[in-house]
N, C-alpha and C positions, 0 to 999 in steps of 0.2 A: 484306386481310381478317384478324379478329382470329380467333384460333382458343382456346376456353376447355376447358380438362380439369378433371374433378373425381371425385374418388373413386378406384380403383381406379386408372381410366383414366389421372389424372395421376401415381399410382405406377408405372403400366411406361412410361410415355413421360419421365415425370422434368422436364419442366415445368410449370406451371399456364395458361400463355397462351403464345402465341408468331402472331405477325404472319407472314402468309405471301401468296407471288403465285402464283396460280392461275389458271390457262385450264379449269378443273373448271365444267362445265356445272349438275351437281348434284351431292347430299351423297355419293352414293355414289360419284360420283368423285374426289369429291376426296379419301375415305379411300381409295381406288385410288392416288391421288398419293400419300399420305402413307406407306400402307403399302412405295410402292417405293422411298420414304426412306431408310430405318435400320428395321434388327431389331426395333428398339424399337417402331415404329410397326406392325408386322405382329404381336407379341404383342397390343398393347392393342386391334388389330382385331379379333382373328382369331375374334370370333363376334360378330357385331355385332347379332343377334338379341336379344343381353344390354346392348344399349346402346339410347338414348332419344339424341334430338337434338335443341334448340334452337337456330331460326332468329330472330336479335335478340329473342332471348328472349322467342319463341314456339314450345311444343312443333308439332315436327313429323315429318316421317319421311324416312329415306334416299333414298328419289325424288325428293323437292322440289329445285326449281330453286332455282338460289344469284345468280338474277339481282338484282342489288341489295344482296344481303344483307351490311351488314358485321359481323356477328358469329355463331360455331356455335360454340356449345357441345354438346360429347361428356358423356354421365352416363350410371350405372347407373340403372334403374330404382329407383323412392322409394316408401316403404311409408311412412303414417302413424300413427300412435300416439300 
């Protein structure tokens, strides 16, 4: 599964994509897995009420199921102007 960071988020993890194997049921597990990774990944969790999620880039939220799905992308919330 491809995993996509942007904004903030891939400033404290310090990559913009990375490929990973996951037994994570849904989104919220899988930032479960990732936070018990590296430091890194428990900063850029650690209030995920301030993060947005895309499922193959479609918005969606931390309960959805990740059966299928080969791309999340992690973002801040987007204001337009």
């Amino acid at each position: 599964m491809d995993i996509l960071y942007f904004a903030w988020v891939r400033e404290r993890i310090g990559v913009p994509r990375e490929t990973v194997t996951t037994e994570a049921k849904t989104v919220n597990e899988l930032v479960q897995e990732l936070i018990a990774k590296e430091e890194r990944y428990a900063a850029a969790f650690a209030d995920i009420s301030a993060l947005r999620v895309a499922l193959d880039q479609d918005l969606s939220d931390f309960d959805a199921p990740l059966d299928g799905v080969r791309e999340v992308a992690f973002f801040p919330p987007m204001t337009g102007g």
